[in-house]
C-alpha positions as CSV (number, residue, x, y, z in Angstrom):
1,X,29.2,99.2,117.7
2,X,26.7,97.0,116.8
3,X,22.4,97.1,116.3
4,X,20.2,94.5,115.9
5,X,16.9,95.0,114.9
6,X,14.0,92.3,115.2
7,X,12.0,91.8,111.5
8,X,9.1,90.5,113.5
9,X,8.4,92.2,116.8
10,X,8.8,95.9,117.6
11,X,12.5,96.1,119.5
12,X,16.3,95.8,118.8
13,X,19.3,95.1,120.2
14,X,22.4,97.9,120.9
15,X,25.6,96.9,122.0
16,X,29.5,97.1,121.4
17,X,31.8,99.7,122.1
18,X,31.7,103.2,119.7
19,X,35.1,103.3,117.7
20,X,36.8,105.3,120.2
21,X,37.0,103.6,123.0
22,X,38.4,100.4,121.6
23,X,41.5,101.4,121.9
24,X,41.5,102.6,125.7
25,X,39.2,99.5,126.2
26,X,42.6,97.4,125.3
27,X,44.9,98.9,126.9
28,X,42.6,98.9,130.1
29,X,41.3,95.5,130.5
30,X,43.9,93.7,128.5
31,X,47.4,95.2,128.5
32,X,49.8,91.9,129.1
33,X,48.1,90.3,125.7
34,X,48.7,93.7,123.8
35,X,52.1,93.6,124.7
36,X,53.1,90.3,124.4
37,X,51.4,90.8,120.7
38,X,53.8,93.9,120.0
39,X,56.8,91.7,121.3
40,X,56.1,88.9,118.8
41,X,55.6,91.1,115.7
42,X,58.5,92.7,116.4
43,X,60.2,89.4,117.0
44,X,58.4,88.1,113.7
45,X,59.6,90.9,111.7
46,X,63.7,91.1,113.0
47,X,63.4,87.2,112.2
48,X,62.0,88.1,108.4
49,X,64.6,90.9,107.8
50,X,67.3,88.7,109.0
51,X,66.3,85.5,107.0
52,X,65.8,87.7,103.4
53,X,69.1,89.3,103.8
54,X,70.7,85.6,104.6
55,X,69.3,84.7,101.4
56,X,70.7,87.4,99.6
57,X,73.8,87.7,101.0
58,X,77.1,87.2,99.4
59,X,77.6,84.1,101.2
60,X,74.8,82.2,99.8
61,X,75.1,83.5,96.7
62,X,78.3,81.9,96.2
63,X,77.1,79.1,98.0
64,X,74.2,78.9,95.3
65,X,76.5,79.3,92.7
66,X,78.9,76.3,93.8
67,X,75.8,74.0,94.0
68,X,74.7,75.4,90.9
69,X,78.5,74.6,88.9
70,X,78.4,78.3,87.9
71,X,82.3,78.7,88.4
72,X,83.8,77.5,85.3
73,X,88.0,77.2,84.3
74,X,89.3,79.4,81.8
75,X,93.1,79.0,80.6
76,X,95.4,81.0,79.9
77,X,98.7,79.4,78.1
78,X,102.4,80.0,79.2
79,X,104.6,80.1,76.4
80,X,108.4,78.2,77.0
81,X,111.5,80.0,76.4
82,X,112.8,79.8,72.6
83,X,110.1,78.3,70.3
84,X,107.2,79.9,72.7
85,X,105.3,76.4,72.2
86,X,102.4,76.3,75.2
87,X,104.2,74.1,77.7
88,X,101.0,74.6,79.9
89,X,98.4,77.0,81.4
90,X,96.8,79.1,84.2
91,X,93.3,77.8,85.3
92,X,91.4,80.9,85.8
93,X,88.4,80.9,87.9
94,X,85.2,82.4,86.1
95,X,82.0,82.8,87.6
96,X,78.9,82.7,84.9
97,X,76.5,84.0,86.9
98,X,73.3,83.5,85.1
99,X,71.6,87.0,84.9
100,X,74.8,88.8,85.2
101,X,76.7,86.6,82.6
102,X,81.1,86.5,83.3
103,X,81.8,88.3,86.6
104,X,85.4,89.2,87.0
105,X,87.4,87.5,89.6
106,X,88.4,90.5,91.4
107,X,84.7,90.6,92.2
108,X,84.2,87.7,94.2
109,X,88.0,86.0,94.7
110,X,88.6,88.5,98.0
111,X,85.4,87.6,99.3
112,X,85.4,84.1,99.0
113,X,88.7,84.0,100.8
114,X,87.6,86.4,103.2
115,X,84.4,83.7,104.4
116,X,86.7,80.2,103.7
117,X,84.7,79.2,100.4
118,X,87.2,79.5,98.5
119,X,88.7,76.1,99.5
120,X,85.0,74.2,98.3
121,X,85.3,76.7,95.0
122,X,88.8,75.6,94.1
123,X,88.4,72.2,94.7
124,X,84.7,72.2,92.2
125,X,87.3,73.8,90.2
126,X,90.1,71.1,90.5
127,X,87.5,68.6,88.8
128,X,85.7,70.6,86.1
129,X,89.5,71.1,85.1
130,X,90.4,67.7,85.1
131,X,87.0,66.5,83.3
132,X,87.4,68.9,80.7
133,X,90.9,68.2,79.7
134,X,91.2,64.2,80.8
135,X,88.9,63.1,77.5
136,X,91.6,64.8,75.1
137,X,95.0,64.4,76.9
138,X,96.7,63.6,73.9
139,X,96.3,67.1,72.8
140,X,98.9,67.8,75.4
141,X,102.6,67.3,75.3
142,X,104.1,65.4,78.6
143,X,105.0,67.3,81.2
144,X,102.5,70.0,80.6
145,X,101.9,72.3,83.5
146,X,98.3,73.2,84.7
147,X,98.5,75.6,87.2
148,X,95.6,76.6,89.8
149,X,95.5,79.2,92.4
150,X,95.9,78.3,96.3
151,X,95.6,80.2,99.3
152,X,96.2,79.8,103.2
153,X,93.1,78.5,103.7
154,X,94.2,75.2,101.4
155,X,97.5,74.7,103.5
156,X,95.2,74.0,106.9
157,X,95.3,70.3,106.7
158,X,96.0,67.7,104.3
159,X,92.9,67.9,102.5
160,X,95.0,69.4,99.6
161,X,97.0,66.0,98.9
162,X,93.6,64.2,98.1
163,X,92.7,66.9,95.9
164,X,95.7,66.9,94.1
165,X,95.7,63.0,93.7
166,X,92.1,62.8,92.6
167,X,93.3,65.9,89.7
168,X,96.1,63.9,88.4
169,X,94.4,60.5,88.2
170,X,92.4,61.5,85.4
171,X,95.4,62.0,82.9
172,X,98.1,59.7,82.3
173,X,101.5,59.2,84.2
174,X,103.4,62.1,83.2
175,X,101.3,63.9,81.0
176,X,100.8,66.3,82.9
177,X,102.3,68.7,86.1
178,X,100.3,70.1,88.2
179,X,101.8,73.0,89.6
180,X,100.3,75.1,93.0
181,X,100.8,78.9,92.2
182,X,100.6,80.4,95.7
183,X,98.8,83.7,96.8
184,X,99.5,86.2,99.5
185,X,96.5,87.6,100.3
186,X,96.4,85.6,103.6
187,X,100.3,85.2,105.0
188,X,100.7,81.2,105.0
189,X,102.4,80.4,108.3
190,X,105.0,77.6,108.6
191,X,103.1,74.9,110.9
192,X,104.4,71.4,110.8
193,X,100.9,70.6,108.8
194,X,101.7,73.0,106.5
195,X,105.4,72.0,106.2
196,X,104.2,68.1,105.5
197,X,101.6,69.1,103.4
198,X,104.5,70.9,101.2
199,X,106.9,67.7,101.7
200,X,104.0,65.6,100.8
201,X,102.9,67.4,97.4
202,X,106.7,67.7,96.2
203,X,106.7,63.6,97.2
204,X,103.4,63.3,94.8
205,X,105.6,65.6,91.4
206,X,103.4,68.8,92.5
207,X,105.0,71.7,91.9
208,X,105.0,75.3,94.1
209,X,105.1,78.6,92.1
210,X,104.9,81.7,94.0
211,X,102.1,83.6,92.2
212,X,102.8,87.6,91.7
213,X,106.4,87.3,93.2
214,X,107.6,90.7,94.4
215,X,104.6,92.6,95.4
216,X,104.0,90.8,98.6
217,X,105.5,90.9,101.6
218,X,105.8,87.4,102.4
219,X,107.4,86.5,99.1
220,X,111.1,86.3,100.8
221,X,109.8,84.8,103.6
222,X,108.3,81.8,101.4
223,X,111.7,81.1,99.4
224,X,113.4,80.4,103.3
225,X,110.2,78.6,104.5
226,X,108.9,76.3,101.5
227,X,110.6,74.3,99.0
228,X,109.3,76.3,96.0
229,X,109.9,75.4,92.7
230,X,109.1,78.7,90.2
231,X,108.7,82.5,90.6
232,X,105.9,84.4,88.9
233,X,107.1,87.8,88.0
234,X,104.1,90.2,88.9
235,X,103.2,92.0,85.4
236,X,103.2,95.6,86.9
237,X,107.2,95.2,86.7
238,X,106.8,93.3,83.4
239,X,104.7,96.5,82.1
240,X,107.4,98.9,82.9
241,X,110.0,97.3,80.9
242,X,111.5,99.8,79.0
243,X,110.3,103.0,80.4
244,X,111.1,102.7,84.3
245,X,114.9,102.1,84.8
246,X,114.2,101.4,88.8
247,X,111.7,98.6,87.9
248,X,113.7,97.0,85.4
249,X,116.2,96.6,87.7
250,X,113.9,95.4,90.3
251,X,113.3,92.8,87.7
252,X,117.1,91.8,86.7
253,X,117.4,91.0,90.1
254,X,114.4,89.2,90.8
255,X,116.0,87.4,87.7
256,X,119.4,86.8,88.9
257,X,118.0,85.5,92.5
258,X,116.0,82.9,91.0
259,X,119.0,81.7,88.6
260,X,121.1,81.7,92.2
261,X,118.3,79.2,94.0
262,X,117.9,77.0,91.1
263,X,114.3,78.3,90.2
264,X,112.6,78.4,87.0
265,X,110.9,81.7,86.7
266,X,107.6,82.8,84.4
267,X,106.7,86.2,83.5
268,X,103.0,87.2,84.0
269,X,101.2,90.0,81.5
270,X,103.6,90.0,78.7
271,X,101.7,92.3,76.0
272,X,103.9,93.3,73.4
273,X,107.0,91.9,71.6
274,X,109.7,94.3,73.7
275,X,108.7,93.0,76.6
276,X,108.9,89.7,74.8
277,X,112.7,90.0,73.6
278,X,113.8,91.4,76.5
279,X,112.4,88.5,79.2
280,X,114.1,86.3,76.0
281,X,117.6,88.4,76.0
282,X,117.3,87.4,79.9
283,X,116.6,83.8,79.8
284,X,113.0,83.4,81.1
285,X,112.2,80.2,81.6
286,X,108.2,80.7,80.3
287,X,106.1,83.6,79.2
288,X,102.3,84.5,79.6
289,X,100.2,87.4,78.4
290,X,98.2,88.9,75.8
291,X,100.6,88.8,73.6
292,X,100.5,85.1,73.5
293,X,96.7,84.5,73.9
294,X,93.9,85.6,76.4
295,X,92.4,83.5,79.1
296,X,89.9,81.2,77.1
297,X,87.2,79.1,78.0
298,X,87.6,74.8,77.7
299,X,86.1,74.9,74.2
300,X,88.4,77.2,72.5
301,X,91.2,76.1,74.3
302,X,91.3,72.7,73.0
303,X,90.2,73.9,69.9
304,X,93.8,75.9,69.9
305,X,95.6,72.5,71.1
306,X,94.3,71.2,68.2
307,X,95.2,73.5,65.6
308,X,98.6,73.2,66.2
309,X,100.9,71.8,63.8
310,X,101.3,67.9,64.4
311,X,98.2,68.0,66.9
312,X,95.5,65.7,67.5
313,X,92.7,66.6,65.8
314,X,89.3,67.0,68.4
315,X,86.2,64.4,67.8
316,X,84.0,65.7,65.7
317,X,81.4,65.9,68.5
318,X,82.6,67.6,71.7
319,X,81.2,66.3,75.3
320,X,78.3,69.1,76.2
321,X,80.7,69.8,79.4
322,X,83.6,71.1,77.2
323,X,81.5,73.0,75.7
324,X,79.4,74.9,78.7
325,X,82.9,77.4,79.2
């Protein structure tokens, strides 16, 4: 409603509609505009809603984080048989998320297997592996084993053999072994891709553990399927040694079979020295655990390399990418 009133002659001006009949007014005269406004902020809104929870979502998250070189190795060391020297180490994949700090693994592995990141993750991994430890190779012995994680979604194509080439051309010939410690939370099936890609890593010197042996189902399956190389013993049978008689029995024969296939054999979460003697008494090829040392970051693993007896001492100043772990 609106009134206009003249400052110089004696009359005004009414018009407008009063406030309640603006509405009915609308809907009246103009009903196809008022919907088609309704159907685009409705549209408008789904498409906001949709758009912040792509941004939050756990996919680009990671995807953020990849771009961002959050994921960063840690190692843990694996201990040989007799004078329990390190005779190599488990890459461990660590996320530092930076308001969150270290997020554990069991966080945001399953997930980014679940979407097929964790092919992209590994490989970003692959190379901040292989630039941290390249500059100081001499620290390691020849022949020492870096093991990293696989899955199914690695065994797809060939991609893996580049990977795995680009790794190993950062460190002398022989220096080091990269061994493929295989997972089974996806069942790898026995294509003729996959079954090349196998033949083709063994061809390059890379070596096929199978990671947690004797908690999946598949873990048979893979000794008949793949050429495989070692066994990791999972460390809930490891834990029972000692105080379970049916588990350490599970374990004696999960010993004697890979002795019988001509395996070499590692035990996973050795904590105390029992556990230690015993896998010893048994001839285990190679230890890991607490007992031994905990998963470290690049830093204070070469730090460790160093310190051993006979070692190569580190530069005085370490490259600003060591030292980011």
């Amino acid at each position: 409603h609106v009134l206009l009133g003249s400052t110089r002659y004696p009359f005004s001006v009414q018009g407008g509609y009063a406030a309640a009949q603006q509405g009915r007014l609308w809907r009246s005269h103009y009903p196809a505009l008022l919907g088609l406004l309704l159907v685009l902020g409705a549209a408008a809104a789904l498409a906001c809603r949709w758009q912040i929870r792509r941004a939050s979502s756990p996919r680009a998250e990671l995807r953020r984080a990849l771009e961002a070189d959050e994921f960063l190795p840690y190692f843990q060391p694996v201990v040989r048989q007799g004078d329990y020297r390190w005779a190599g180490a488990e890459v461990l994949m660590r996320w530092n998320h930076p308001q969150e700090g270290l997020v554990r693994p069991d966080l945001f592995i399953p997930y980014a297997e679940h979407s097929g990141q964790i092919v992209d993750m590994t490989r970003a991994l692959m190379m901040h592996t292989a630039q941290s430890l390249a500059p100081y190779a001499g620290l390691l012995e020849d022949g020492f084993h870096i093991g990293i994680n696989i899955t199914a979604d690695h065994c797809r194509d060939l991609s893996l053999l580049d990977d795995c080439r680009t790794f190993l051309q950062h460190f002398p010939h022989g220096r080091v072994v990269l061994t493929l410690e295989l997972t089974e939370r996806k069942l790898i099936e026995p294509t003729p891709v996959t079954l090349e890609l196998f033949e083709k890593l063994h061809a390059m010197g890379v070596m096929i553990a199978l990671d947690d042996f004797g908690t999946g189902q598949s873990s048979l399956n893979y000794l008949r399927q793949f050429k495989v190389d070692y066994l990791k013993i999972d460390q809930s049978f490891v834990a029972l040694i000692g105080a379970d008689a049916l588990s350490v029995h599970i374990l004696e024969s999960v010993i004697e079979l890979s002795a019988k296939l001509g395996l070499g054999i590692v035990a996973e979460g050795v904590e105390t020295a029992a556990q230690r003697d015993y896998l010893a008494r048994h001839d285990v090829d190679f230890q890991q655990g607490y007992l031994f040392a905990k998963p470290m970051p690049a830093a204070q693993f070469l730090e460790a390399l160093a310190a051993r007896p006979g070692a190569t001492q580190l530069p005085q100043r370490t490259p600003p990418e060591i030292m980011r772990g």
